[in-house]
N, C-alpha and C positions, 0 to 999 in steps of 0.2 A: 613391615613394609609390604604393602600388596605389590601385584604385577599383574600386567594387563596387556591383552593383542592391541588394545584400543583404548584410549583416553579422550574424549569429546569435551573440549571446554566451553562451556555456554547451551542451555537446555532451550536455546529459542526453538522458530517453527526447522531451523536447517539442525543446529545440535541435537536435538530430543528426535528427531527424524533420523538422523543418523547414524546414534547410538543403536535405535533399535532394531535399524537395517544390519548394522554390523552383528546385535546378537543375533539375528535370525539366521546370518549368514555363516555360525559359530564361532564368530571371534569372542573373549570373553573383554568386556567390556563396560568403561564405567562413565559416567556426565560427572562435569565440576560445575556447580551452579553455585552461587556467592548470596544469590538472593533464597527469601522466605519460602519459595514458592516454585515450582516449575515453570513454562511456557516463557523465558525472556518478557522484552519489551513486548512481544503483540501479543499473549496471552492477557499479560497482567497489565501495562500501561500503554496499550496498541490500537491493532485490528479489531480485535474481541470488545474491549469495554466501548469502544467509541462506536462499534454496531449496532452496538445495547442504546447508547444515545440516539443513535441515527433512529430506531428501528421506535424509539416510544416518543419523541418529539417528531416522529411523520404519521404517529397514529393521535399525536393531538394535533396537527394539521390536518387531516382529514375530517375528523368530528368538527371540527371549526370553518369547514370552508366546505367537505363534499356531501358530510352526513344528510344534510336539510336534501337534496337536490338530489335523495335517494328516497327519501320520503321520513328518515330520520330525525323527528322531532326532539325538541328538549336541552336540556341546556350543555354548554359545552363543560367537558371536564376543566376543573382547575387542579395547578400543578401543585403536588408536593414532592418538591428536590430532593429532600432527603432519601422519599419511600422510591424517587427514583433512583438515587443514587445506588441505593440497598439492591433493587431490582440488576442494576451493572457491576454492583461486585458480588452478587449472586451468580450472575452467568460467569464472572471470570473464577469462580473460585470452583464450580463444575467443570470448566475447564479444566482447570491447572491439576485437580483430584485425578482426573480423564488421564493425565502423562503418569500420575505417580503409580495409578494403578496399569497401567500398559509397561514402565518401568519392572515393574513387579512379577508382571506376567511372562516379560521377556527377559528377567533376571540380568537388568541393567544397576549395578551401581551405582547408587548417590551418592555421589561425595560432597559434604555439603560446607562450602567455604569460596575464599575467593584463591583463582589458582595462580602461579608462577612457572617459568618452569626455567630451571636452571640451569639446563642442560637437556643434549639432544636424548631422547629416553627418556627424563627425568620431570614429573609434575610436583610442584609441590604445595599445599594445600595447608593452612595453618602451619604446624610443625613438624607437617608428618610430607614424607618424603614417597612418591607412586612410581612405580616401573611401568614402561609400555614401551610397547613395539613399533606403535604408530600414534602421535598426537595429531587430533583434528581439533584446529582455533575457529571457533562459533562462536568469539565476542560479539558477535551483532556492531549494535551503532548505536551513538546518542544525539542528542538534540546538539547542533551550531548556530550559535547566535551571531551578532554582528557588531564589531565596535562601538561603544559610545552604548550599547544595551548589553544592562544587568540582569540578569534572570535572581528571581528569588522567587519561583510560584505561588508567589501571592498576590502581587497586583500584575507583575509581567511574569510570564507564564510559559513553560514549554507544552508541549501536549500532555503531558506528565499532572501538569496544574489543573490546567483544561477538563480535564476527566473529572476533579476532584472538588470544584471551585466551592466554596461556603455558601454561596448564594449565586441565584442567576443576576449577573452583570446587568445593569441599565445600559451603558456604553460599551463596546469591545471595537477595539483596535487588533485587527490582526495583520501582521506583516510577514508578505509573502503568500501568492494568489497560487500556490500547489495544491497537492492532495490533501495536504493534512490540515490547513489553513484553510482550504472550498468544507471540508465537511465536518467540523468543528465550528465553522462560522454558520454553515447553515443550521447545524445544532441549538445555537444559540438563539438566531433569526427568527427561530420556529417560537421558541420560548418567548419570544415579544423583547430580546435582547437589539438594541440599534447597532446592526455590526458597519464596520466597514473596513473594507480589507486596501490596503498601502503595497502594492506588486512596482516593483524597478524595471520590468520589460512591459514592452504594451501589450502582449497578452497575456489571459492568463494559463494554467498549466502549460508550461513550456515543454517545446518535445511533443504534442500532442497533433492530432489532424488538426490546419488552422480553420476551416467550416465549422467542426466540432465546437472549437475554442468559442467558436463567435456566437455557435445557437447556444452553446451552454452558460456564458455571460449572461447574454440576454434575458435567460430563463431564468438565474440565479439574481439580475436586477426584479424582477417582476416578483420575485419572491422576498424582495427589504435589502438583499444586499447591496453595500454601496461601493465602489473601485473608486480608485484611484491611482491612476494607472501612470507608466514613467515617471516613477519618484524612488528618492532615493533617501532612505530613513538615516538621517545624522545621528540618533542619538533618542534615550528615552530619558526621563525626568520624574522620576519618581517622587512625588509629594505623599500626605501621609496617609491619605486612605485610595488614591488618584494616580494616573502618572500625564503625564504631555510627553504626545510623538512628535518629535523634529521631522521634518522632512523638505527637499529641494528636488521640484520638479525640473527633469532631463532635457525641455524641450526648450527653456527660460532663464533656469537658473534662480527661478523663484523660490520663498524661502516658506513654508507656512509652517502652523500646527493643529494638531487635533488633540482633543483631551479624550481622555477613557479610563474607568474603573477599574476593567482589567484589559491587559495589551498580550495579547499571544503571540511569540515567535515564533513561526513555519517558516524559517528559508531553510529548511532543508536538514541534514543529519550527515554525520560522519562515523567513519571506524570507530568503534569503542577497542583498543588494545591498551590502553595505560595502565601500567606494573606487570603486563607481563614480561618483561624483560626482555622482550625480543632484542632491542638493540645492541644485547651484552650478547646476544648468541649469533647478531648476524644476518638476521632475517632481513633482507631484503622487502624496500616498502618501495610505493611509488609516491610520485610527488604530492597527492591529497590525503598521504595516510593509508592509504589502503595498502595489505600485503599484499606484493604479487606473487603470484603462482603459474605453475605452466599449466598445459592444455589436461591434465589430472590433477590438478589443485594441487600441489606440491610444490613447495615453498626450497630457496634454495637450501637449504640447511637438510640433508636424510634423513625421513622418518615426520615430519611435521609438514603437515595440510592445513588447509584454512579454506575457509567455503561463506558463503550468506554476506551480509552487508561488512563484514573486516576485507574482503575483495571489491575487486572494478565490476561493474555491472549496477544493474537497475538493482534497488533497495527495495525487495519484493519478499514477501516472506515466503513463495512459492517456488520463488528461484533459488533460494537458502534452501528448501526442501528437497527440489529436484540435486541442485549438489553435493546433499545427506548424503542419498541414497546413490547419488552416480560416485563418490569419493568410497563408501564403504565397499562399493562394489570392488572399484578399483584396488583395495588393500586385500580382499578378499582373493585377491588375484583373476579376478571378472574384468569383462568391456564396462567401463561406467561411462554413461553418454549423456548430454541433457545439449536440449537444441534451443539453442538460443535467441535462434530466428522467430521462435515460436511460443513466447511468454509472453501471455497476455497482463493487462492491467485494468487494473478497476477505478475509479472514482464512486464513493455508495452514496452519494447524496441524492434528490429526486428532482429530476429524474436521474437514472444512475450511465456514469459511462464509461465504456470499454473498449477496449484496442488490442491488434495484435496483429503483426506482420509490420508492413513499410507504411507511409502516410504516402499521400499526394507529393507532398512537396519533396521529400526524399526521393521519391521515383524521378521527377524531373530535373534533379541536380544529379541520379544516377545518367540520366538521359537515357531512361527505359520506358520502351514506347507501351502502355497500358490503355486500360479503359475502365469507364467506371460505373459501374449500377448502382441505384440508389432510392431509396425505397421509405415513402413517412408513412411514422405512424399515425395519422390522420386517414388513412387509408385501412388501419387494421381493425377491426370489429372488437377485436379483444379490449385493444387500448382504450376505445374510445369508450366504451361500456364502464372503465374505470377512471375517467376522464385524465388518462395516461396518452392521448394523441399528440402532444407534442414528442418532437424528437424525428430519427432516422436513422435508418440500415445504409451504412456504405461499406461495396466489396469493392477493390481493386483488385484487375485481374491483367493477366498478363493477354498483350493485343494478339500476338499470333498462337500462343497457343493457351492460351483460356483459362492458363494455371494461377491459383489463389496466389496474390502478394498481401493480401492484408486486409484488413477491416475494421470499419470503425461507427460505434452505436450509440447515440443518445436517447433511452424512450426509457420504455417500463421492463425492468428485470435484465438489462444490458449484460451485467457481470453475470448470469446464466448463460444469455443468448450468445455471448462470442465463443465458448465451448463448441460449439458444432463446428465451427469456421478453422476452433485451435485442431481437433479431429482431422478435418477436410486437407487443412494445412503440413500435417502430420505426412497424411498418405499422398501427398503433392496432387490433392484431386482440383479440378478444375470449375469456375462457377458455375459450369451446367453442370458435374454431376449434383452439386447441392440444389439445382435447379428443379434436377430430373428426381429430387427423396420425396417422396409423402411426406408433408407435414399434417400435424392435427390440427382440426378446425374446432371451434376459436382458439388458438395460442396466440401470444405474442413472435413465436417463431416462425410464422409466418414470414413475417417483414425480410426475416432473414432470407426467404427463400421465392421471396417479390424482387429482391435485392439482386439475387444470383439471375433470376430472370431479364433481369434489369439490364445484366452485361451482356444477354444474348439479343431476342427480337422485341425485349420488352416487360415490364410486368403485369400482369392481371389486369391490376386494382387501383394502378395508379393513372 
């Protein structure tokens, strides 16, 4: 029976982050991973492989639509799905090598099986029974479907399917207009797939700036996709190579359907904790499943933390990462801190977009008096050179004293450009100092800093 300062259950982006904070920190320490492979869900069924899609179905959108218009002659490529499929589980598998070998380097234990734990101190893995001094639960989360829909990723799908599918779809049904449903669907759209995506609220990403929500619809119709938006999916119907989506519009009570080859589920994801036993030890959960923990991730049972998507918070593999590294600290007996206010999020589809701090409409149900600069990229030399000018920079900033609350970007390379803002945010700078930095000419970062201008007498360009 080994023993350990530290047992990390789940090798996602917050577990394998963790783990290796804590050996650095000299705790000796080991990860419980169940699966083949390191990196969780967004290594191996996630972030990674569906970037691998994003990033080669928008370079056969460009050869198709921008190449000519560069002086790019000749014919467009045709797809073979397989050599791309091989090309995305190439990148996931340089990934997941990437943890075994930093595992290695940081003399992190792998234990390789799925874990329980039986008791406070106590993991236990196959038959064999681990000592530690502090458990950290990094089950992540998995796919939630919806009454009256079967998953079996084959014709109806989690994103799990989606990555994997045997053939590009003629029809796709996706239900559910979030993150992982917009860029999976435009995955497909690109591919000459007829998507149409089924959302229950009239807009879509919920949660998001509503300006954002509405130029990025529009851009996302222009590009095939189809809404349908205030409906409420009854039920799916799987016939034998097909299925039909039920659905009853919120606004009528109308009843229709749609057919499709394959139907992707994106409403959303919950705690994966099933067999760990929590509920025989006590662990206090909240009402959706998620363990709660106090303000160090500490669960009420002594000795056992939990961090990344099995807690309340945004389903980010970033913010999993940050409370790796803020829980190890804290067993370490360090300040472990991670600022909440100040997690950005991405959407990677094209154009790509990003957020971080308060929206508009938050600020006015705060009833905090702000102001707002805003800045398109129709105006920036970079974008428009790569016929990337749609879109826009918006900074909120605080009325009286000019301090960042947020911002939000639809154009070209968004999920880079809100980094300077998470920075600016960080050190509570205000939209003139970002005003007042040298940007390089041509960037895209410009916008950003058209934007910051925006809140004071103006910008440049616009």
């Amino acid at each position: 029976m080994a023993s350990y300062d530290v047992i990390v259950i789940g090798s996602g982006p917050g577990g394998y982050v963790c783990a290796i904070r804590c050996a650095q920190l000299g705790l000796k320490t080991a990860c419980v991973e169940g699966r083949e492979t390191l990196g969780g869900t967004c290594l191996n069924v996630g972030c990674i492989p569906s970037k691998a899609l994003l990033h080669a179905s928008h370079m056969l959108h460009e050869a198709e639509h921008n190449f000519t218009r560069m002086g790019l002659k000749g014919k467009s490529p045709s797809v073979d799905w397989k050599e791309m499929l091989a090309y995305k589980d190439d990148v996931i598998g340089q990934n997941t090598k990437g943890i075994e070998f930093l595992f290695k380097k940081n003399k992190v234990d792998w234990i390789k099986g799925w874990a329980t734990v039986p008791g406070a101190g106590k993991v236990k893995v196959g038959d064999e029974i681990h000592e530690a001094k502090n458990i950290v639960i990094a089950s992540g989360s998995e796919a939630s479907s919806l009454p009256g829909v079967e998953i079996d990723e084959k014709v109806v799908v989690t994103s799990t399917g989606a990555l994997d599918l045997p053939k590009i779809p003629k029809k796709m049904v996706v239900i559910g207009a979030g993150v992982i449903g917009l860029e999976m669907g435009s995955v497909y759209a690109r591919l000459g797939t007829e998507v149409t995506v089924v959302e229950y609220l009239d807009q879509i990403t919920p949660g998001m700036d509503g300006e954002v929500c509405k130029t990025f619809q529009r851009m996302l119709k222009k590009q095939g996709l189809n809404f349908i938006m205030g409906a409420a999916v009854q039920g799916v119907e799987p016939l034998k190579t097909k299925a039909k989506v039920n659905y009853k519009l919120r606004k009528d009570d109308s009843e229709a359907t749609i057919d499709a080859d394959v139907v992707l589920v994106a409403t959303g994801r919950k705690p994966f904790t099933d067999g760990l036993g929590l509920d025989a030890l006590g662990v206090e959960t909240e009402e959706r499943g998620q363990i709660r923990t106090d303000s160090h991730w500490a669960t009420n049972v002594p000795g056992i933390h939990a961090i990344g998507d099995a807690i309340t918070g945004p389903m980010l593999a970033h913010k999993a990462e940050d409370e790796g590294m803020a829980v190890a600290e804290v067993i370490a007996g360090k300040a472990g801190h991670v600022n909440y206010g100040v997690i950005p999020s991405v959407i990677y589809t094209h154009p790509e977009v990003a957020a971080v701090g308060k929206t508009e409409e938050q600020l006015k149900e705060e009833g905090r008096a702000f102001k707002v600069g805003k800045f398109s990229f129709m105006g920036n030399g970079r974008a428009k050179a790569v016929f990337s000018g749609d879109g826009f920079v918006k900074i909120l900033a605080d009325k009286q004293s000019d301090r960042i609350l947020g911002a939000h970007i639809i154009g070209p390379a968004a999920g880079d450009l809100i980094h300077e803002v998470c920075v600016a945010m960080e050190f509570g700078a205000a939209a003139q100092d970002l005003a007042l930095t040298c940007h390089a000419h041509p960037t895209y970062s410009e916008a950003v800093r058209e934007a910051a201008l925006a809140c004071g007498d103006g910008a440049i360009h616009a």
